[in-house]
N, C-alpha and C positions, 0 to 999 in steps of 0.2 A: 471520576470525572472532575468531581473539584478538585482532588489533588494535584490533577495534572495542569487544571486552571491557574493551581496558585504556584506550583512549577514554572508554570510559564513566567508566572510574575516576578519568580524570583531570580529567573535567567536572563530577565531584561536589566537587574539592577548588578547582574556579574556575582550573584552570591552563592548560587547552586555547583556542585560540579555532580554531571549525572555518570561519571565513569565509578565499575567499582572494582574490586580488586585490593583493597588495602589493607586484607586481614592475613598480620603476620603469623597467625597461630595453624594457618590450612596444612591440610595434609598432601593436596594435588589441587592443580588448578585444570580448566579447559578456557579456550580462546572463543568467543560469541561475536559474530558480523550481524549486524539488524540494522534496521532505516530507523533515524531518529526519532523520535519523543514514540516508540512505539513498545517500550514495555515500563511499567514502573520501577523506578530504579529500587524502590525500597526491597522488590521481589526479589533481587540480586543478593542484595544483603542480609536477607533473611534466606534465602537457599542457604547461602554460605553459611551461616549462621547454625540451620540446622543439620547441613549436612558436611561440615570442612571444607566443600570443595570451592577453591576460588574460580572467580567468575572473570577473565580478563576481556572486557567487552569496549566492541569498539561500532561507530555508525558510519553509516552512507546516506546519502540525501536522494538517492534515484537508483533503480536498479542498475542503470548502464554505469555509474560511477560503483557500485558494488560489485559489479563482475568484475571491470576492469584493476579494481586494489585487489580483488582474490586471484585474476591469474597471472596480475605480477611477479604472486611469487615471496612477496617480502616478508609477509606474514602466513603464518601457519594456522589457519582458522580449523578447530574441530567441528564446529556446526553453525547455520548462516540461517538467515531469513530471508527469502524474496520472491520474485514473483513467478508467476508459473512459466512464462517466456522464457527466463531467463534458467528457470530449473532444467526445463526442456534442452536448452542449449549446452546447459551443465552435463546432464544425463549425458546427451549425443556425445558429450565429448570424452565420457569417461568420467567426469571431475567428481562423484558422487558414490557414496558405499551405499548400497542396501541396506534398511533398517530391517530389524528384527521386531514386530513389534509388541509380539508376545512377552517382552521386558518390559512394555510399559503396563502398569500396576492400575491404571486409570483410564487406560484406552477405549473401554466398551463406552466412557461420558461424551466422543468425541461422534459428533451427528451421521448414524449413516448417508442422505441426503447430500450431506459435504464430500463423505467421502466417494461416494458418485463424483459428483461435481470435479474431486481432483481425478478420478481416475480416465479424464476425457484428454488428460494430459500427461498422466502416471500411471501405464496401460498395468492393470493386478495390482496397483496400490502399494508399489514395492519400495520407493524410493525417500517421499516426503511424509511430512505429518501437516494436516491443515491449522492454518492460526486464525487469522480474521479474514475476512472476504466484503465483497461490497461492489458500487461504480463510483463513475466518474460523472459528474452530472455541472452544470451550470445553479452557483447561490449566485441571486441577484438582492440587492434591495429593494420592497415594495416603495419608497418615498422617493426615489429617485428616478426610478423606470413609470412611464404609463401604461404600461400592458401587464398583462399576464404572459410571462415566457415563456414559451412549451417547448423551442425550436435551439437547433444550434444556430439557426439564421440571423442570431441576437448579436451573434460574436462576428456579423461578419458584413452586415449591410447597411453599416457604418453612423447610424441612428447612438450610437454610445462610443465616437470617439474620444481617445484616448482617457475612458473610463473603463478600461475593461481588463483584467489581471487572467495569464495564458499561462495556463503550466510548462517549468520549465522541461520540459521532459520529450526528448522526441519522439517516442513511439505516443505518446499520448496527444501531443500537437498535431500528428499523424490520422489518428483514429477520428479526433472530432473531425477533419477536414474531409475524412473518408467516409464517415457517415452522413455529414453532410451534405455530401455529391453523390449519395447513393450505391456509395462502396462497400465492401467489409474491410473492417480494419487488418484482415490477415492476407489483401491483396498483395503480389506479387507482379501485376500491370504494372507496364513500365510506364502504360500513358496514363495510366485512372494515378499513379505513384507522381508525376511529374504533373498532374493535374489539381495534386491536393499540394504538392510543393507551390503551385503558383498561387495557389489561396492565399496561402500560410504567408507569404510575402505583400502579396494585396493587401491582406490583414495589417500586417506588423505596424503601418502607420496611425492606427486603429488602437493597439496596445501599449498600455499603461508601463506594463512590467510584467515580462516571463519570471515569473516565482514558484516554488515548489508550496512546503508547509506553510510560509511566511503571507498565503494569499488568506487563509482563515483569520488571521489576528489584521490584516490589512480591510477586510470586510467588515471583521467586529466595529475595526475604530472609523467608518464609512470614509477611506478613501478611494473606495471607485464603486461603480455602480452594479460592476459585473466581473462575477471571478470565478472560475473552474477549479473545482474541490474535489478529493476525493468524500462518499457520502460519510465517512466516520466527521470530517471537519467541515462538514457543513451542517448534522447535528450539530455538533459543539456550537456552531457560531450563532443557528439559529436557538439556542437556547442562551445566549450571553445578548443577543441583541435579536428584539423580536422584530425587527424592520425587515429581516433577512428570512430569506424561503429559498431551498436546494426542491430544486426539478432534476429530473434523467428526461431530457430532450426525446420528442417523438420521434425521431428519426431512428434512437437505437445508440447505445453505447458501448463503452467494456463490460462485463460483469469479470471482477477479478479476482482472484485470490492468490496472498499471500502465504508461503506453508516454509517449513523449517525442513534439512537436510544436514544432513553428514557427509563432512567432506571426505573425498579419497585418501587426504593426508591425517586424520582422526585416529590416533592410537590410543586414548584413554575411551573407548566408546561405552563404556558400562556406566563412565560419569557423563558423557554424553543423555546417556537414556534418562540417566537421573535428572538431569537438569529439564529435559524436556519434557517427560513425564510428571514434573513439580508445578513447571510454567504450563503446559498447553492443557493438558489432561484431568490434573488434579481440579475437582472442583471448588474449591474454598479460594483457592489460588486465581483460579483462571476469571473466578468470579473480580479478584482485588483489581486485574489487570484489566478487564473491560470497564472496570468505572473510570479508571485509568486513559486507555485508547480511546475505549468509547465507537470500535468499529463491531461492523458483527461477529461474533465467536465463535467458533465450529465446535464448544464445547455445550453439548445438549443440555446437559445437568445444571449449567449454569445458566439457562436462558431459563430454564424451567424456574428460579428460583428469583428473575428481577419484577417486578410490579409491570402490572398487567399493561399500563398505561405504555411502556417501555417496549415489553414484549411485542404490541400491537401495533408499532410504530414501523411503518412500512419503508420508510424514508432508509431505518436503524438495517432492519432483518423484511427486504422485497421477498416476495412470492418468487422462487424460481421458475415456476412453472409459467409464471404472468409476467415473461423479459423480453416481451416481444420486440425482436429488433436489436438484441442483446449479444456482444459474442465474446468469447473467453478468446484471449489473445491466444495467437499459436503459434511457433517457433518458423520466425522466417530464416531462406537460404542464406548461407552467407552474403553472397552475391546484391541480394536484396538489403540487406542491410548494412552493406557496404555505400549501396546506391541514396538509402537514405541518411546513412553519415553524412555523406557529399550534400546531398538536398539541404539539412539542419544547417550545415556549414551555410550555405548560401542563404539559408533564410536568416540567421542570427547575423550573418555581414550584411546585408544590404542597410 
């Protein structure tokens, strides 16, 4: 975690570069797609390092900008990180090889629990490997709000205008409007869909700035009162500045997870396994990269081993069983998410 603090610091003054790849002595490379500040770069260079293999890694800032550069086409990614939506849509579509995962040398460390959890979306556990999981919740500052916020009704009944920071993300600007109308976020209603679009535009004179990652360091340094995190960067934030407190809203939210796949176009897959068996599975490793992320890890061995205070931290690692109101995103129709292109479209023009 402070590493990635002081990463952060050092990305603001242009002196870091977190790509890696620059070791000419490898023997074989593979091509890595993951969403920003979300593995340690150092792990990169130390696979390489211990194993030859170079690491050609490249990011995305949102799942929907991560499918769309992988079925461009342009690049040939052997293995990706993202969200289970979009695995699901992957899968349907063919774009995904079956892992094997009796190659992985680490794999009994990875929480059965979790792997439940993926297989609600990866029917027999065939396809992905789990990385970190978590929600999506509202950080607010205690010195600037007068209540206690429990509700997503903070974001929307306009008591904090234009203090308030909206992820940029559709399906996620989506979900809070759905659960705050008493929807599920995997609705398919054209009117409860075209009812959360009218929010989300009611809203908008309301918000500050649709942001992705950039709403966590916009929190830390208090410029707005109220910002939607996902819960790994609202620890972070509420540990840099203790003004700040992350709720998951009584209405109910995402509970999400992240997990790693192999793409269809993947021909080196034995350095594939290697790579992901070092980062997700390995416990010494996977331990480096949550002080790092700092989200929950689906790797058992490594929770077993952080202080107790951490472990117990509900905020870090909820009770799945206590997510009342909680739902794992689920692979909408095409047609549906055509319909909600359109809708973003018009909420981001007005």
């Amino acid at each position: 975690m402070k590493k990635r603090m002081a990463l952060l610091l050092a990305l603001a003054i242009g002196s870091v570069c977190v790509f890696s790849g620059c070791n000419s002595g490898t023997k074989e490379s593979i091509t890595v797609f993951n969403y920003g500040m979300y593995i340690d770069p150092e792990i990169l260079d130390d696979f390489t390092a211990e194993t030859g293999i170079e690491v050609l890694y490249e990011e995305a800032s949102t799942p929907e900008e991560l499918y769309a550069k992988y079925s461009a086409g342009a690049v040939k990614y052997d293995c990706l990180c993202t969200s289970e939506y979009v695995l699901m849509k992957m899968m349907a579509e063919g774009s995904l090889q079956e892992m094997d995962f009796s190659k992985f040398e680490h794999i009994d460390n990875i929480s059965p629990e979790i792997w439940e959890f993926c297989s609600t979306f990866d029917e027999g556990n065939k396809y992905v490997l789990p990385y970190f999981w978590g929600t999506v919740g509202i950080l607010y500052n205690t010195e600037m709000v007068d209540e206690e916020i429990d509700s997503w009704d903070a974001l929307f009944n306009g008591k904090y205008s234009g203090s308030i920071y909206m992820q940029n993300s559709m399906r996620d600007a989506f979900m809070i409007a759905e659960k705050y109308q008493g929807h599920s976020c995997n609705t398919t209603d054209r009117a409860e869909l075209e009812a959360a679009k009218n929010l989300l535009i009611e809203q908008k004179p309301d918000v500050y700035q649709y942001l992705v990652d950039e709403v966590r360091d916009e929190m830390i340094a208090e410029n707005a009162a109220i910002g939607v995190v996902y819960s790994g960067d609202g620890i972070l934030a509420e540990l840099e500045n203790d003004k700040l407190k992350y709720v998951i809203p009584k209405e109910g939210t995402n509970l999400w997870i992240d997990c790693w796949a192999m793409t269809k176009e993947c021909e080196n897959q034995d350095a594939v396994y290697e790579f992901l068996d070092y980062l997700v599975c390995r416990e010494d490793v996977a331990e480096k990269n949550f002080e790092y992320v700092y989200y929950a890890t689906s790797n058992q061995a490594t929770i077993a081993n952080l202080d107790e205070e951490v472990r117990n931290n509900k905020t870090l690692f909820p009770d799945l069983d206590d997510m009342s109101g909680c739902e794992v995103y689920q692979r909408l129709d095409d047609d549906t998410v055509n319909l909600m292109n359109d809708y973003w479209k018009d909420i981001k023009s007005e």
